[in-house]
C-alpha positions in Angstrom: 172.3 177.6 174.6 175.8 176.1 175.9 176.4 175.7 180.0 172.7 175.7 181.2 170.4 172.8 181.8 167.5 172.7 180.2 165.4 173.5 183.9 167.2 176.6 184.9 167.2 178.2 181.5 163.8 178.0 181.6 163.5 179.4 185.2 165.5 181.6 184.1 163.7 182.8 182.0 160.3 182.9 183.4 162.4 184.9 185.9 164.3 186.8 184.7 164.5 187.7 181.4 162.4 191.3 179.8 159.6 190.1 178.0 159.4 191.8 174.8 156.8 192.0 172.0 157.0 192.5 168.4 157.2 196.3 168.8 160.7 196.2 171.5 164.0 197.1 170.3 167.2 195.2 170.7 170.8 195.5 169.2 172.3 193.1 167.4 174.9 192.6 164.8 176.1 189.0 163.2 178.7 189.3 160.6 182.7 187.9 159.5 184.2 191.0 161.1 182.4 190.1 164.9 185.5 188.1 166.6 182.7 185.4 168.0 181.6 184.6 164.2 181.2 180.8 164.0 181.2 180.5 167.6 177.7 180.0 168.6 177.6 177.0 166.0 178.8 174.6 168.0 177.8 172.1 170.9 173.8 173.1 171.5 171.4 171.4 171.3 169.2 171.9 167.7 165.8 170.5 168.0 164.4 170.3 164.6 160.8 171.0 163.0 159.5 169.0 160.5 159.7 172.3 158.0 163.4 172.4 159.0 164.0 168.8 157.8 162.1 169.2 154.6 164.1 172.6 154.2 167.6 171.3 155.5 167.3 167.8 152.8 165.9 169.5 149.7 169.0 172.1 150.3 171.0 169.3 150.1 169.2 167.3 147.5 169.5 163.7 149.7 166.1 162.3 150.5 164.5 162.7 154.0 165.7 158.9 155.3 169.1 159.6 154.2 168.8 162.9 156.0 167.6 161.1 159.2 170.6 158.8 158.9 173.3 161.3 158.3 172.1 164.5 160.3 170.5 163.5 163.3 169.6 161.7 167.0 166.2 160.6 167.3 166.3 159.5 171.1 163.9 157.5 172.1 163.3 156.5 176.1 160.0 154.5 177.5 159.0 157.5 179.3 158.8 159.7 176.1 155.4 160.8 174.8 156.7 162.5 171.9 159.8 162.2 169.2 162.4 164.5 169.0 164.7 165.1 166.1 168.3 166.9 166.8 170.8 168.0 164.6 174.0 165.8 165.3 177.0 167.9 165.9 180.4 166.7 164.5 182.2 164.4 166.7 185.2 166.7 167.3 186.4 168.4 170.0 184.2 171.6 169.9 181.3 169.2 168.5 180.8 172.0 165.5 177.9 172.0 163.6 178.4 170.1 160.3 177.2 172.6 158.7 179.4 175.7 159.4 182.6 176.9 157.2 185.2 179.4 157.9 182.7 181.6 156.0 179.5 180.7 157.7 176.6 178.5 157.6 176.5 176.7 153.9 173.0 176.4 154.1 172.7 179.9 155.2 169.1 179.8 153.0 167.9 176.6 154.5 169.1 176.6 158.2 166.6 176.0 160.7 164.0 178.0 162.7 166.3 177.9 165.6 169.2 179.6 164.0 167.0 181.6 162.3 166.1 183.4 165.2 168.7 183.7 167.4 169.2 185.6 169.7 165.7 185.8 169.7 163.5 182.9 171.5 160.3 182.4 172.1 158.2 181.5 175.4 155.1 180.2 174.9 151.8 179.5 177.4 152.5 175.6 177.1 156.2 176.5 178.6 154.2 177.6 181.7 153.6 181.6 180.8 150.2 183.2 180.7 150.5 184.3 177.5 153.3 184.4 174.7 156.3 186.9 174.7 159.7 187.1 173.4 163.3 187.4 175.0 167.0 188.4 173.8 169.8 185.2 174.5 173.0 187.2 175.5 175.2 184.5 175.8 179.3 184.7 177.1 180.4 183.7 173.8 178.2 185.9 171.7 179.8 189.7 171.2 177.3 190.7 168.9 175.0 192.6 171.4 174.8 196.4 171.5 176.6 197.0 168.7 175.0 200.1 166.4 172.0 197.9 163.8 168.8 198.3 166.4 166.0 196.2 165.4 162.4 195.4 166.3 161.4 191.9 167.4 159.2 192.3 164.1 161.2 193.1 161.9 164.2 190.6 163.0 161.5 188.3 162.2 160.7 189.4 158.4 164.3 189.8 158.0 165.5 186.6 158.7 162.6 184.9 156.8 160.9 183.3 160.3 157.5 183.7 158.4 157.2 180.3 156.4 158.6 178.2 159.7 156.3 179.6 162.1 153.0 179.4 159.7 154.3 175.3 159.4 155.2 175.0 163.3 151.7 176.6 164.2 150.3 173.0 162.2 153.1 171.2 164.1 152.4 172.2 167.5 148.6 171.2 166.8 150.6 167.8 166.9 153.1 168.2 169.4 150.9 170.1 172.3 147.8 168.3 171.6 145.3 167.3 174.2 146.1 163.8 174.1 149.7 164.5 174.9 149.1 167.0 177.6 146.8 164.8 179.4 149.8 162.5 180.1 148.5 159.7 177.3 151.7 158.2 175.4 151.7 156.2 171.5 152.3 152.8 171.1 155.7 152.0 169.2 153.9 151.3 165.9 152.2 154.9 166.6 155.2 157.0 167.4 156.7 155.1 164.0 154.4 156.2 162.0 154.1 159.6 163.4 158.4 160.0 162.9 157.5 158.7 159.5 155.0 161.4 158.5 156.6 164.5 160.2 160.1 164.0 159.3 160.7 161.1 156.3 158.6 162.8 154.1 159.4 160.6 151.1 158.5 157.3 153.1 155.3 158.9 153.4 154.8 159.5 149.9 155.7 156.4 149.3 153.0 154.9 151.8 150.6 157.3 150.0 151.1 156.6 146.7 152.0 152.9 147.0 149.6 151.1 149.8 145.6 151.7 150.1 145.7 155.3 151.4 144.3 156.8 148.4 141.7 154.1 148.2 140.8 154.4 151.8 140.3 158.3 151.7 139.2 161.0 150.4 141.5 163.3 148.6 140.9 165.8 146.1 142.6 165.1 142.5 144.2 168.4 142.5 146.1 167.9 145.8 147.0 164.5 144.8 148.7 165.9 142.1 150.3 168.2 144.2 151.9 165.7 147.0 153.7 164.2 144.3 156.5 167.0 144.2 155.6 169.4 146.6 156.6 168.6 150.2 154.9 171.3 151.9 151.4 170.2 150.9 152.6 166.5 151.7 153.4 167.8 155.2 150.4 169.4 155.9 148.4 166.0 154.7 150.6 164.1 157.2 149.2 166.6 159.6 145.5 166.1 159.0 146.3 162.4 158.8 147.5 162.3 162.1 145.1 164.3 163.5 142.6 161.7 162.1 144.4 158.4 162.7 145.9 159.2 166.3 143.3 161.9 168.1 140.2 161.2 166.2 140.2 164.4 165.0 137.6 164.4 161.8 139.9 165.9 159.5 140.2 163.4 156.6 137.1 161.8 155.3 136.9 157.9 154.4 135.7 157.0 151.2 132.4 155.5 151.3 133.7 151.8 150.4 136.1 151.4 152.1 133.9 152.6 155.3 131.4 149.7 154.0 134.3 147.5 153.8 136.0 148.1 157.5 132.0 147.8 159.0 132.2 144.3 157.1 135.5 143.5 158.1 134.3 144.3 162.0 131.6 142.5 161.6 133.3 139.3 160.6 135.8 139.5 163.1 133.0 139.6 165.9 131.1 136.5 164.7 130.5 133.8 166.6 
């Protein structure tokens, strides 16, 4: 969303924007033939989901750290409580996407929730509403409002294959608006490490799962272990029970019964006299 600070777009919002539901009607059109085609893919700000990293890198067939490296900002500032991963834009004058061509996005299949669904967006009770709704962007630059296609929230939705992104973010935002965030609490370094490491450098992670004590330390069935080794999705949502675990003390992963012996041991030891 270019010219607006992040504040009054949201007042905005709030304010002023219809609040729609799956059922409401809009008119849209994005094709070659609308003048504005490639326009909106340039200088805004992208935050990115862990599903649209794992989408975005297997698209390209780089792994997840070289993704990180090449793709992306992670700012970090002593006041943050949580990462957040944003597409870098091309250092050029209009700062384009490095994504875009002269015939669209070239990972049209893979591009991210957020392009996904414009000009749809999404407000949601942590944003400060009482209950979720959606709103149409109609931005200067975009002229491809009220032309003849009408859709339904819904079915803009199915059509643009949200589905998968939002099943993954609902697991994410059990992460990102969790308890222990809202209550004002913050990670330590090593913490908010590990956490970049799980959510968005997938194949670090399996390499900490497959290569250090995790599978001795916990419980996890055969089948999905066989599973993690290729399939990033299932990996994800481990990371996201492991965190749960490891940083909220959430009882969503289950130590194995020695290695629970051993850490009472190892407590034990470091508390003697």
């Amino acid at each position: 969303m270019t010219g607006r600070g992040t504040e009054s777009l949201k007042k905005a919002i709030l304010n002023d924007f219809p609040r729609l539901t799956k059922e409401d009607s809009f008119k849209f059109r994005c094709s070659k033939d609308v003048p504005c085609f490639n326009q909106c893919c340039a200088d805004v700000n992208i935050a990115l989901t862990p599903y649209d990293v794992l989408r975005m890198k297997n698209r390209l067939a780089i792994s997840s750290g070289d993704f990180l490296d090449r793709y992306t900002i992670i700012p970090f500032s002593s006041e943050q409580q949580f990462p957040v991963v944003l597409l870098r834009m091309n250092d050029d004058e209009r700062k384009t996407c490095p994504f875009v061509t002269q015939e669209g996005c070239s990972i049209y299949r893979d591009r991210p929730w957020a392009c996904r669904m414009y000009p749809i967006g999404v407000a949601s009770p942590a944003e400060g509403t009482e209950e979720k709704f959606f709103f149409v962007m109609q931005e200067d630059v975009c002229q491809g409002h009220g032309n003849e296609k009408t859709w339904t929230v819904g079915s803009w939705i199915q059509d643009q294959g949200v589905t998968p992104y939002d099943e993954l973010g609902e697991e994410f935002k059990e992460i990102a608006l969790n308890e222990f965030f809202l209550k004002g609490h913050s990670l330590k370094p090593s913490h908010m490490e590990m956490l970049v490491m799980v959510l968005y450098d997938l194949d670090k992670f399996r390499r900490f799962v497959f290569e250090s004590s995790f599978l001795e330390r916990f419980e996890v069935e055969d089948a999905l272990v066989k599973q993690i080794e290729d399939n990033d999705v299932e990996l994800l949502r481990l990371g996201f029970q492991w965190l749960k675990f490891s940083l909220f003390g959430q009882q969503t992963m289950k130590i194995r019964e020695g290695a629970a012996r051993e850490a009472v041991k190892s407590q034990a030891g470091s508390t003697s006299p």
